[in-house]
C-alpha positions, 0 to 999 in steps of 0.5 A, a space after each residue: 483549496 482545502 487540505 488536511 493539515 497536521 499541526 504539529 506531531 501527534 493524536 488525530 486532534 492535529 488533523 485540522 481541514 485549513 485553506 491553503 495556496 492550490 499547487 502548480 505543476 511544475 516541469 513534467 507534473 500533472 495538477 490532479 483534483 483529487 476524487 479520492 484519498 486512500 489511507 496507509 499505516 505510514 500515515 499513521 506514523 508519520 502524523 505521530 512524527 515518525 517516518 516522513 515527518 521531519 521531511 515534510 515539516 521543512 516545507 511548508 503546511 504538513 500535508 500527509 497521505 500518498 495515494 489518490 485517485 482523480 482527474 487531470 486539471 492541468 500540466 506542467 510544461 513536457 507533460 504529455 502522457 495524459 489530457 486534462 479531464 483524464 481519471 488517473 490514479 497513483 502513489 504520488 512522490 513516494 519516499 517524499 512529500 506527496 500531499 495528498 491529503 488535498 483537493 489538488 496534489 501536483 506530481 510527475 506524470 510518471 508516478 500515475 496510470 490512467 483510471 480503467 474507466 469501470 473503476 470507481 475513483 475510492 477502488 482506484 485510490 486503495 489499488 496505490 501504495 498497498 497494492 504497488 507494495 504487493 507488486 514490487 515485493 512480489 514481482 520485482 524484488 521476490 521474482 516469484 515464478 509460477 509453482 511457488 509457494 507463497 506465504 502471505 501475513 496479514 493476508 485480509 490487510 491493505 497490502 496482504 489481499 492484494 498480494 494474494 491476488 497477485 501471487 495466485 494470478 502469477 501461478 504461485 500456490 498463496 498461504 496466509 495467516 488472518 483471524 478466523 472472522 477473515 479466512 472465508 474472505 482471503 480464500 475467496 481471494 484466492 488463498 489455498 490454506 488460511 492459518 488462524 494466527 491468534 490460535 494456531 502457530 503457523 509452523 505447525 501447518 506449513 514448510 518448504 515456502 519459497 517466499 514469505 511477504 511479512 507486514 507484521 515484524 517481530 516474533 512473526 518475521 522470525 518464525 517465518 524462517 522456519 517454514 522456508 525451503 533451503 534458498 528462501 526468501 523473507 522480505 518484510 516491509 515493515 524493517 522486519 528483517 534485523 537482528 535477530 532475523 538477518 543473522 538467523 536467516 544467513 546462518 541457514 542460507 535463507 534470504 531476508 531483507 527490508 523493501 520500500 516502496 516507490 513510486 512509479 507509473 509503469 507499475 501502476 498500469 501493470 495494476 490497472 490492467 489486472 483491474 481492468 481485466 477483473 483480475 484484481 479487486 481492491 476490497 474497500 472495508 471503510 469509505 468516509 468523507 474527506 472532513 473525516 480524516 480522524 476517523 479514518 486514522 483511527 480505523 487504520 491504527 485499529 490494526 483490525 481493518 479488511 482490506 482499505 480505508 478511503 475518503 471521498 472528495 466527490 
């Protein structure tokens, strides 16, 4: 089969397309064809030698990326949850290897849900890692409830459109801050207010948030704590919650710690359903052919990208 292979760490010249052994799959894993390939800024990392590198580099081809969309060409023995020729979709071994940057990735059956069948495949690959982000900081890890409010950074970005949307749906009254050229975008996601973050300090407008979902780090994480109520929350995704935002956060009786994501079919279905219903809709900014990964990692490193990048394998 044909896979993007990183040749060593560094700059998007050491994504090559190379032909290497197709996988099988194992006890409890699918063999999936890969339709679509969803891109994510720990891509990015990792192919600079960061993140998941030195992991992936012990076994064998580095083959990056998480997230796919596509049908199911064969199972592994006690893999039963799925029929070969069914459209699937997921974030695939996540922390791990997941090699998706593959025409055929192979993993447990448990990382995938079934495709609604109106959702194209490059919908479905973008509704992965970010959207799973989204899900797990907001549901599992924040526990939001219906009448909280929610502030979301980044909130045109992969993982930021989709909180809002999930936070809305769940009865939260949502918050973002995204430059002025994305505030129509994210209020039509549901968002009641858009701060402009390039000219206006976010503090100035918000206060008593009993949840802050931070993709940005830094001065950004710390400020956060001044807009939340007594017993708030800040859950950063991107180790955002270190000194000085621990101790700060402590020494005001807020709450503020790191997540990272796993993979798991049963919140996968929990998206697809949303998705199925009209009730969460991935925005895909870009869509590039599979020979194309360069220009996708370079939109992605951009910083400056709506909503998500995919390739297409079709």
């Amino acid at each position: 089969m044909k896979a993007i292979v990183l040749n060593g760490a560094g700059g998007t010249d050491r994504l090559q397309v190379t032909e290497v052994e197709k996988p099988r799959p194992a006890e409890g894993e699918l063999l999936v064809r890969v339709r679509a390939i969803s891109v994510n800024p720990v891509d990015i990392k990792t192919r600079k030698g960061g993140a998941f590198y030195a992991q992936l580099e012990q076994q064998g081809p580095v083959i990056l990326g998480w997230d796919v969309s596509g049908l199911v060409e064969a199972a592994g023995p006690g893999a039963q949850r799925f029929k070969v020729g069914d459209d699937v979709f997921g974030m695939v071994n996540f922390p791990g290897a997941g090699k998706a940057y593959a025409e055929y990735v192979t993993a447990p059956e448990a990382h995938f849900a079934r495709k609604p069948e109106h959702i194209s495949h490059e919908a479905a690959a973008a509704t992965t890692l970010a959207a799973l982000t989204a899900w797990q900081v907001l549901v599992h890890e924040g526990g939001l409830q219906a009448g909280q409010r929610v502030l979301v950074h980044a909130a045109a970005g992969g993982v930021g459109h989709f909180a809002v949307q999930i936070a809305r749906e769940r009865g939260a009254t949502v918050y973002g801050t995204a430059s002025e050229a994305n505030h129509e975008f994210v209020r039509g996601l549901g968002a009641a207010l858009v701060i402009d973050y390039r000219s206006e300090d976010f503090r100035d407008r918000l206060k008593d948030i009993d949840l802050v979902l931070d993709p940005v780090g830094g001065e950004t994480a710390l400020r956060s704590l001044d807009v939340l109520r007594p017993g708030g929350q800040l859950i950063s995704i991107v180790g955002g919650a270190k000194e000085p935002v621990a101790t700060t956060a402590t020494e005001r009786g807020l709450t503020a710690r790191n997540y990272l994501v796993h993979s798991s079919g049963a919140d996968m279905e929990a998206l697809a359903r949303l998705m199925a219903d009209g009730k969460l809709v991935p925005t895909v900014g870009h869509v590039v052919p599979f020979g194309e990964m360069a220009a996708a990692h370079a939109q992605v490193e951009s910083g400056h990208t709506r909503g998500k990048v995919v390739l297409t394998l079709r």
